[in-house]
Each structure stands twice: as structure tokens, then as C-alpha cells.
N, C-alpha and C positions, 0 to 999 in steps of 0.2 A: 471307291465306295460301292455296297453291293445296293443295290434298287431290288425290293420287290414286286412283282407286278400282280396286282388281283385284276382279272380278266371278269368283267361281268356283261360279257356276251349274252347269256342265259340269263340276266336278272334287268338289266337296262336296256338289251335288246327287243325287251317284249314290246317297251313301248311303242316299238316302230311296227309289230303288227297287230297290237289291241291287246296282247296277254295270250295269243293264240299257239304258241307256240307249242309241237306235239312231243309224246314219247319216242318217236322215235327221232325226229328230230335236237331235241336234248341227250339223247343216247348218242347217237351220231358226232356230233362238236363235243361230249364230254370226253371220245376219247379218243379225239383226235389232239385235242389241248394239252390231254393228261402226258401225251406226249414229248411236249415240247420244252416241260422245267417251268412253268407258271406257279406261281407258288399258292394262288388261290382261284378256285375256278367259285367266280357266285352266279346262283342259284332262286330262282322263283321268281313271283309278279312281280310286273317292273316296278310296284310301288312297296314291294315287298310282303315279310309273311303278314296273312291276315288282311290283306288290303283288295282281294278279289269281290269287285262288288257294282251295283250297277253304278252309282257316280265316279270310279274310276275304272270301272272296265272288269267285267266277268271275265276270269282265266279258263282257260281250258282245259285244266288241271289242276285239281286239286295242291296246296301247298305240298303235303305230305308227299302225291306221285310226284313233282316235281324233285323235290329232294332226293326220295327212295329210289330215283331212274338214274340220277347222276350219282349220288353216293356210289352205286354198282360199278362205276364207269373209271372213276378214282382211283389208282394207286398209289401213285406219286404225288398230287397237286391235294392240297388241302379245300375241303367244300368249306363258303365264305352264304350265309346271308343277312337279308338286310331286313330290319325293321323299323318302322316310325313308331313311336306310340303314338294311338288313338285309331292306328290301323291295328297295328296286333297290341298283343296283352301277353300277359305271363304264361298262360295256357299255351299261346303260338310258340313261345321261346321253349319250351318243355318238349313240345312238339317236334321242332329241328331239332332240337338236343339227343330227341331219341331219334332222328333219324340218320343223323351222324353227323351235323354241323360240328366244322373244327371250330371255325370262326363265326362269330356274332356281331355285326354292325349294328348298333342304334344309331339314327339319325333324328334330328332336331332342327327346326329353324336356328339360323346363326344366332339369334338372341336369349333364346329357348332351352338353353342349356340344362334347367331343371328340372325340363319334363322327363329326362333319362336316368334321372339320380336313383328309384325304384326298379328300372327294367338291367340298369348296370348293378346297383347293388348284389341283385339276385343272380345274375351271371357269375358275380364275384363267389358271391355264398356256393354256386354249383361247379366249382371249376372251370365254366369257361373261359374260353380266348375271347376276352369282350373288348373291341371297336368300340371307335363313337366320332361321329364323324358332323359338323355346322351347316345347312344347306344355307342355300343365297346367299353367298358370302360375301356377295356385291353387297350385301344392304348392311354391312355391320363394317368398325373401322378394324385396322390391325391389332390397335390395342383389345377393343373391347373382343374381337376374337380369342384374343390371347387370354384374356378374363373369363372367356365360356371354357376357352378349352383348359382350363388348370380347373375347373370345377369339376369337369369330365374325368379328368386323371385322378382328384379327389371320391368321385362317386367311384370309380375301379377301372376305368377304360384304360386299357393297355398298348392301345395307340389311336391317337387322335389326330383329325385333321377338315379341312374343308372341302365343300361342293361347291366347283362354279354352277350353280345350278341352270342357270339364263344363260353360259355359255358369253358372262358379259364384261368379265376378265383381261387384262390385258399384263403380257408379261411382267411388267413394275410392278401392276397390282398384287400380283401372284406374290412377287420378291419379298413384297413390305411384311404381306400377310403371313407370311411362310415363317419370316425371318421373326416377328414380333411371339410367333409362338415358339419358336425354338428358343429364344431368349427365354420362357417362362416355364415352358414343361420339358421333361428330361424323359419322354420316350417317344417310341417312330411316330413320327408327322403322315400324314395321308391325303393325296391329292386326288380330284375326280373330274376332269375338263368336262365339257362340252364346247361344240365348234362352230356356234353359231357368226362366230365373227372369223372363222378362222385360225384361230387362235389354239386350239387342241394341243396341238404339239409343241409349241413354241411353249405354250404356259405351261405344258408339264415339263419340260425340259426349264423353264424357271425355278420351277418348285425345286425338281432333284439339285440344281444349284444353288437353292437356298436350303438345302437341308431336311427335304422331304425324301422318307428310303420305303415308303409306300405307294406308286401310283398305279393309277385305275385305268384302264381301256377297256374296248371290246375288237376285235376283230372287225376289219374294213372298217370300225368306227359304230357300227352297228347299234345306233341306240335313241332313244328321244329325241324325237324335234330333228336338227340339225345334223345329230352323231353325235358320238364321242371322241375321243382319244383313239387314231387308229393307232393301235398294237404293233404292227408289223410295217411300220414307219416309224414310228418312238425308240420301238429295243435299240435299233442300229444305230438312232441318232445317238438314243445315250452310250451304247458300247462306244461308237466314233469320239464320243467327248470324256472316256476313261469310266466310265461307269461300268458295272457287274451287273447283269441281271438275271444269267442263268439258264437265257435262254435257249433255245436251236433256233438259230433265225430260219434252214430250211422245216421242220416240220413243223414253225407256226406260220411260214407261208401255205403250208401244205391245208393248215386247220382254217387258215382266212380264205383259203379260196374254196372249202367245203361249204363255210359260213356262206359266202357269197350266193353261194349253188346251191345250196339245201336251205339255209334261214330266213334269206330275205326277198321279199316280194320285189323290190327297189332297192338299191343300194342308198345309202343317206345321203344327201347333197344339201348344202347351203342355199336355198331357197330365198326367195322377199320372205314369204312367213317368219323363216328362219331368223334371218337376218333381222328384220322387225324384231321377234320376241329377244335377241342378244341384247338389241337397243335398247328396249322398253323394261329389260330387267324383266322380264313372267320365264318362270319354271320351263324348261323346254317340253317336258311331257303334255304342256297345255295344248302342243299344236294340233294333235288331231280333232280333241273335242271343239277346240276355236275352230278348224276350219269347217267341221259338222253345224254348230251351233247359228256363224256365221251363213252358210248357205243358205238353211232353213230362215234364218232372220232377214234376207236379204241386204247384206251387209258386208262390208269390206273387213274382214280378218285379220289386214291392219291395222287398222282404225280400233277393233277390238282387244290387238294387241299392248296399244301405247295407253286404251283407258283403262287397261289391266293392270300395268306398267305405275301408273299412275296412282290407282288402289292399293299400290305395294300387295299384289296376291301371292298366296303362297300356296305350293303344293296341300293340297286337302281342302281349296277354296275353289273346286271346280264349280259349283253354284253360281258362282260371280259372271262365268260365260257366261250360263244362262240369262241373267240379269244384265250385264252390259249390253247384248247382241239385242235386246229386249227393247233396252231405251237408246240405241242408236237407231234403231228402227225406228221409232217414235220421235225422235227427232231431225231421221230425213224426213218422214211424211209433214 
């Protein structure tokens, strides 16, 4: 079975340095990737297009240079970005469209499915390759996953699938989910780990066993919170277990260890933080604002974690730090 792999180094890696990520930097990893047979490199703020802003972080690049730097870089690897609505709008998708997005991601809370039915529609109507992908998919069951995403494939999305978003996933969980929507929709499935438990590679290598031929990494794992799916431990495993992915194992070791050298401040590691937000279920990009918000409050970012966890927060409810760390302080004193 062949596996495709969208690498989004350049779009979930920002998290791990605020959205700072330079031109030359994105010029550098884009063509070393384009490289290696990746079949999608994505592209822009880690919260994607239109989402550069002070409650989740000013980029330091504009959406457009971010695309127009990696597009130049592309030969081979098709350019993949992401959007939530409520961060971007139609204008954003027009935007990447002209600057040469192959592929389009919408993403939606797992329950949310009909926020994308307008921004997939219009995709549909302009030709493109339009994604559509469930976040926190810890918080919805297999079924009712299988019920957003046949909504998604109804709006026009042309492969659908989930985000462990929390990183809070455990292999079974992956299976069930995987497997509940492949029984319901008839096009590629799409998986996204995070590895706050661990768990990255194992879960994605569940997925491609239950039928998912889309999975997400980034290089060294490069991405929110804890990391993601490292890349260049996945291809092998799944080549090892008969799977196709297209790769050159040596020249995306070549591209992870530029990543490593030129990308990252710190390599991503499994942290308490870390660890805490898989448990508690909160989005993994929470962790830098929690551990900011936290200090200033004089408060354990733990503790911030699990009442997060507890509020059921979702990505675009960075507010809620503000307000937890606020009244946990008020209630140590």
C-alpha cells in the first residue's frame, strides 16, 4: 500500500519557535525536502493562513512570503496549507491559491464539521485539491467522527482525516477511529500525531494499518508542544512493515539533520508540560503561552494544564490561559 507523507515542518514547526521562522530558513528545509519524494511539503503559521496575530503569535512573515519562498523551492513535492476558519477566510484561500498552493487543508474541531462546508464548497467551485482534516479527536467518538467526516466528503473535501491534537491517542484509539471512517467514506484518510505520550509513531503506524494512506510528520518531530511524528523514524518503520512511501531514506536524513541545525532552537522533547497537556487533552500548541502566562501568574503550568483539560479548550481559546492562571493565583493566595 503506498503512504503518502505531507511533511509539515514549515507549518507545525513554527509552534516550537513562536511563528519566527525566516526566509532563508524556509528556503533552506524547502529544498532539501523537495529532495527526498515527500509528496507534500506545508507551508505557513503554525495555526495556519490568516491566524498571524497577537493572541496566537505574530509571524514573522507574512502568509504570502511564506508561501512565495517555498513555492520557488518546489519541483517535485507538492506545496500543502492549512487553514481553520475563523483564522482565515476566503480572501486567505484566494491568496495561497494565487501563490501556488497545490493542496488546501481545512481544519475544524472534531465536532465542528460545518464550519468548513463554505470554505470547502469554494475550493470545490475553484478547482482545488481541498483536505479537510477533525482536530482533538480525543474528544469525539469513532462513530460520531465517521459522521463529521462523510459531511466533509459531502461539502467537497477530497481526503479527510484526524488530529491527535493533545498528542492524547493511544494506538487502539487511533484503530477504532481510522477504522469507523473508512467503513463510512470512500476517499484517503489523513492522520496528524503528536507525541506527547509517546506515542507519534506507534499511532501513525496504527493508522496506516487501519487504512489511513495520508500521514503527517515533521522532521526530528519538529512541531508543538511535545513534537510531532518524527519523519525519518516512521518512513523506515513503515517501509519495514511493507508499506510504499516514496521516500529516499538518505536524503530526508540529509533534510532532518539541516532541520535540526538550521530550524530549531531545542530539539522537541517529552516534557512534564508535555506530558501533562497529552493527559489533560489541551491542544499542544497551548504550551508556550501556558508556560508564559503561568510564570507571570505565579503558578504551576500543570495545574493550569488539567483545568484546561477540564474546560474541554480548544485551539483559538487561548483566552482561557489568561483566565485559569488568573484564578489559580487567587486561589493559592
Amino acid at each position: 500500500m503506498a503512504i503518502l507523507i505531507n511533511d509539515s515542518t514549515l507549518r507545525d514547526g513554527q509552534h516550537a519557535v513562536k511563528h519566527q521562522l525566516t526566509v532563508a530558513q524556509l528556503r533552506d528545509y524547502a529544498t532539501a525536502v523537495d529532495k527526498t519524494g515527500v509528496a507534500i511539503v506545508e507551508v505557513g503559521h503554525g495555526n495556519g493562513l490568516g491566524a498571524s496575530s497577537y493572541q496566537v503569535g505574530r509571524a514573522a512573515l507574512s502568509d504570502e512570503t511564506m508561501l512565495n519562498t517555498v513555492r520557488e523551492c518546489l519541483q517535485n513535492s507538492k506545496m500543502g496549507v492549512f487553514m481553520l476558519p475563523g483564522w482565515g477566510t476566503i480572501v486567505d484561500l484566494s491568496k495561497a491559491l494565487s501563490c501556488g498552493a497545490d493542496v488546501v487543508r481545512i481544519g475544524t474541531h472534531c465536532t465542528e464539521a460545518t464550519l468548513a462546508e463554505r470554505h470547502l464548497g469554494w475550493l470545490r467551485d475553484h478547482g482545488a485539491e481541498a483536505h479537510a482534516v477533525l482536530m482533538m479527536s480525543h474528544m469525539a467518538t469513532p462513530q460520531q467522527l465517521a459522521d463529521q467526516a462523510q459531511l466533509l466528503v459531502e461539502y467537497g473535501a477530497q481526503a479527510v482525516g484526524i488530529m491527535d491534537s493533545a498528542g492524547n491517542l493511544l494506538p487502539q484509539d487511533v484503530t477504532e477511529r481510522i477504522t469507523a471512517m473508512r467503513r463510512q467514506v470512500d476517499v484517503p484518510l489523513i492522520f496528524h500525531a503528536h507525541n506527547n505520550l509517546g506515542m507519534a509513531v506507534a499511532n501513525s503506524v496504527a493508522a496506516a494499518q487501519a487504512g489511513a494512506s495520508v500521514i503527517d510528520g515533521c522532521a526530528r518531530g519538529f512541531g508543538a508542544g511535545a513534537g510531532n511524528t518524527q519523519l525519518e523514524v516512521l518512513v523506515p518503520v513503515l517501509e519495514r512493515l511493507g508499506f510504499n512511501t516514496g521516500i529516499d531514506l538518505y536524503h530526508f536524513l540529509d533534510a532532518a539533520e539541516l532541520a535540526a541545525r538550521e530550524l530549531m532552537v531545542t530539539p522537541p522533547m517529552i516534557d512534564s508540560v508535555g506530558i501533562v497537556s497529552g493527559l489533560a487533552g489541551v491542544f499542544s500548541g497551548f504550551k508556550n503561552p501556558v508556560l508564559s502566562h503561568s510564570a507571570s501568574a505565579g503558578v504551576d503550568p500543570r495545574d493550569v494544564f488539567f483545568e484546561l483539560g477540564k474546560r474541554q479548550a480548544v485551539a483559538g481559546q487561548e483566552d482561557l490561559i489568561v483566565e485559569v492562571a488568573a484564578q489559580l493565583k487567587r486561589i493559592a493566595l
